[in-house]
Steps between C-alpha positions, in 0.01 A plus 500: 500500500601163310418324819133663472430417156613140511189485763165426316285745375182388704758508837585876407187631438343367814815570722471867406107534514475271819772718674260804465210321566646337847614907575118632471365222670772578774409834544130402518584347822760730626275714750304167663833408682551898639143521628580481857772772503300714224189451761690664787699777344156617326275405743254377218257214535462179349286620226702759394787295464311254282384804324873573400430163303196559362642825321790324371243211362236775371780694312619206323184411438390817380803556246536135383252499203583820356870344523376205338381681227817690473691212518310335194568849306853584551688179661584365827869553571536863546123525710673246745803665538346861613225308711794334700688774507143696660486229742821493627526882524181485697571178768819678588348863562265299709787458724566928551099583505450672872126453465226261464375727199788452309540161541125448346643743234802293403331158517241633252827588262647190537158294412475723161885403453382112599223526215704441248658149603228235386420641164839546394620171654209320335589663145881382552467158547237442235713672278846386604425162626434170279099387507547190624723607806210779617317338762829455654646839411177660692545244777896638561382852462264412788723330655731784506254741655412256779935523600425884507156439737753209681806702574329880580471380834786377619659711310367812667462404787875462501562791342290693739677325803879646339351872398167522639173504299601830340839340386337181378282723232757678357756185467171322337470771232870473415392147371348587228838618339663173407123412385496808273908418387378104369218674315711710328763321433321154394177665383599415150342139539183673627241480166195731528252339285339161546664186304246377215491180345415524118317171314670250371618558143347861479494838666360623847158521486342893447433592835145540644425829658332502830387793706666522831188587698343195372760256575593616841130553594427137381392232715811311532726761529265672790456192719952425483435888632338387812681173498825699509339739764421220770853373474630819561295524816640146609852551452485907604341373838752239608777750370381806719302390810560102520765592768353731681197250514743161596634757793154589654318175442721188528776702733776439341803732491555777243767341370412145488178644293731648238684214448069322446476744237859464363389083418212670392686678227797234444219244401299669306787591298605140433051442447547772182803319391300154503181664343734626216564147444183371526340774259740400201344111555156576512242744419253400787587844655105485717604196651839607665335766611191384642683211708811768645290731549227326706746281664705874637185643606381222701840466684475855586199473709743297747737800671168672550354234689725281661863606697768347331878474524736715342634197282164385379416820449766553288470207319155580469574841363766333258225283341233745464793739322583185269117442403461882379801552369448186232182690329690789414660392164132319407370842589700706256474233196131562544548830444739446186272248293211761504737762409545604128916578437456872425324562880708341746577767647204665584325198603750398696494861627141447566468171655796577738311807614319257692832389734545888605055514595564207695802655660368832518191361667661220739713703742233797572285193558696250731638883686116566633508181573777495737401819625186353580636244732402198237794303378346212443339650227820525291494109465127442436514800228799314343343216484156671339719620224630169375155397498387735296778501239422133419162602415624726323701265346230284379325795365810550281483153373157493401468854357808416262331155381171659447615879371793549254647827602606763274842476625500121414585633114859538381584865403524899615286683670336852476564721761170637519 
């Protein structure tokens, strides 16, 4: 415990929030991995294992502004505790269910128990953490979700491999304990309410109430909706059928496509890292993500059209991964400077809702596809989606220079 406290403040906070962060984002890509051996015990199709991940993306999705709201109401700490805890519980029954029924059951539970995670993470840090250190508190928080996307498969895979796909769910939902023990024990440095900066040489100013259907309804705050929505689509794509896709079109071997996606996920962890650094510098946050963006997309038009090798290929994969991951950080201070302090929550609730649409809608999507006997699809979607985001993008940009939003304006919100 003297060891612990001698570490600094920001370190603590974002070790104990990042730890729980990296274990949803695991679980979120838990089942991907088990698809093959899930496929031939059930007997279930394509699309209905995608739809597995489109009920664990619509739940979250679903519960995640009401838990926003809640969050903003009664605090963070406990509400991510329990939603852990549901998650957990839910990945591990996962690994006991003796029917395809109960499996969409349990994946519904865990994506109400997986609602809770963004709002209360975003209150935390802009509570706990120092202003001038957010970009790159949200950038590690990323960061940390990403090595929960990076190690699910590997990690089940060899899990699976020691205690079958069965075994591998249950030891995954055993993880969450340690998770749940660091939020207990540390949960102390965890603040619930957003840090405020008073004027110089007087008070904070009286707050300004806004109502909550205006500001998440405004223009700003709808099109960071959609912008969060097509990202979602991107990275849910790659995640779930980018494999499966390397495997039928470029020939490669199963496991020489997992180790594509694993650069995939290793580099656009380090890409969130450097956009966290490049988002405390400047405030140019259109720009970075115009140019990644449009550079990823056009680069994945290639394994669509041309055969590669498995080392460009993977090179290839690593790049794209760097490129999006470096907009993420620019992404969420978007969100934050068009965010009054006493509504972080729910609009960070709101706005996030868009990452479980695109997730929901993704897999269901790139499933009929492969059912369909169209693979090459997967890539040329992809690459439609990072198009559109940087329009979206732009629309951003000139709807906040031309529109102040009522979110732009310091202060709490009613909860009408």
């Amino acid at each position: 415990m003297p060891a612990i406290a001698r570490i600094p403040r920001n370190a603590r906070v974002l070790a104990v929030i990042g730890s729980g962060h990296a274990l949803s984002h695991f679980y979120l890509l838990a089942l991907p991995p088990l698809f093959p051996l899930i496929k031939a015990e059930f007997g279930v199709s394509y699309a209905e294992l995608g739809l597995l991940l489109t009920l664990f993306n619509v739940a979250t999705g679903v519960a995640q502004v009401p838990a926003g709201f809640l969050t903003d109401r009664i605090g963070a700490r406990a509400l991510l505790l329990a939603g852990l805890a549901l998650m957990g519980g839910a990945i591990g029954l996962l690994g006991v269910s003796d029917t395809y029924a109960l499996m969409l059951v349990l994946v519904v539970l865990a994506g109400v128990g997986n609602s809770v995670v963004h709002p209360t993470d975003y209150v935390i840090m802009s509570g706990s953490v120092e202003p001038h250190w957010l970009a790159r508190a949200f950038s590690i928080h990323t960061f940390a979700g990403n090595l929960g996307f990076t190690l699910a498969p590997m990690t089940m895979i060899a899990l699976a491999a020691l205690a079958g796909w069965r075994g591998a769910l249950m030891l995954a939902g055993l993880l969450a304990v340690p998770v749940l023990l660091a939020l207990a024990v540390f949960g102390r440095d965890l603040q619930d309410r957003a840090r405020s900066r008073p004027k110089p040489g007087g008070a904070a100013p009286r707050p300004t109430p806004v109502s909550s259907r205006r500001l998440l309804l405004s223009a700003p705050i709808l099109l960071l909706l959609l912008f969060y929505v097509l990202m979602a689509m991107v990275t849910s794509g790659v995640h779930s059928f980018s494999v499966t896709a390397l495997v039928t079109v470029q020939k490669v071997e199963l496991g020489a496509a997992n180790t594509i996606l694993t650069a995939f996920l290793i580099a656009s962890s380090a890409g969130i890292l450097l956009g966290g650094l490049l988002a405390d510098r400047t405030r140019r946050y259109a720009l970075i993500s115009v140019i990644a963006f449009g550079s990823a997309g056009l680069l994945l038009l290639l394994p669509g059209l041309v055969a590669l090798p498995v080392i460009a290929l993977t090179l290839l994969f690593g790049l794209i991964g760097l490129l999006q991951g470096s907009v993420r950080p620019a992404r969420d201070m978007m969100v934050r400077a068009v965010t009054p302090e006493g509504a972080i929550g729910r609009v960070f609730a709101f706005v996030m809702t868009g990452l479980n649409v695109g997730a929901a809608i993704t897999p269901l999507l790139f499933g009929l596809i492969l059912d369909l006997g169209e693979p090459r699809l997967v890539f040329w979607l992809l690459t439609a989606f990072f198009a559109l985001a940087v329009i979206v993008v732009l629309a951003v940009q000139q709807v906040s220079a031309r529109t102040p939003a009522p979110s732009t304006r310091s202060g709490e919100v009613a909860a009408e």
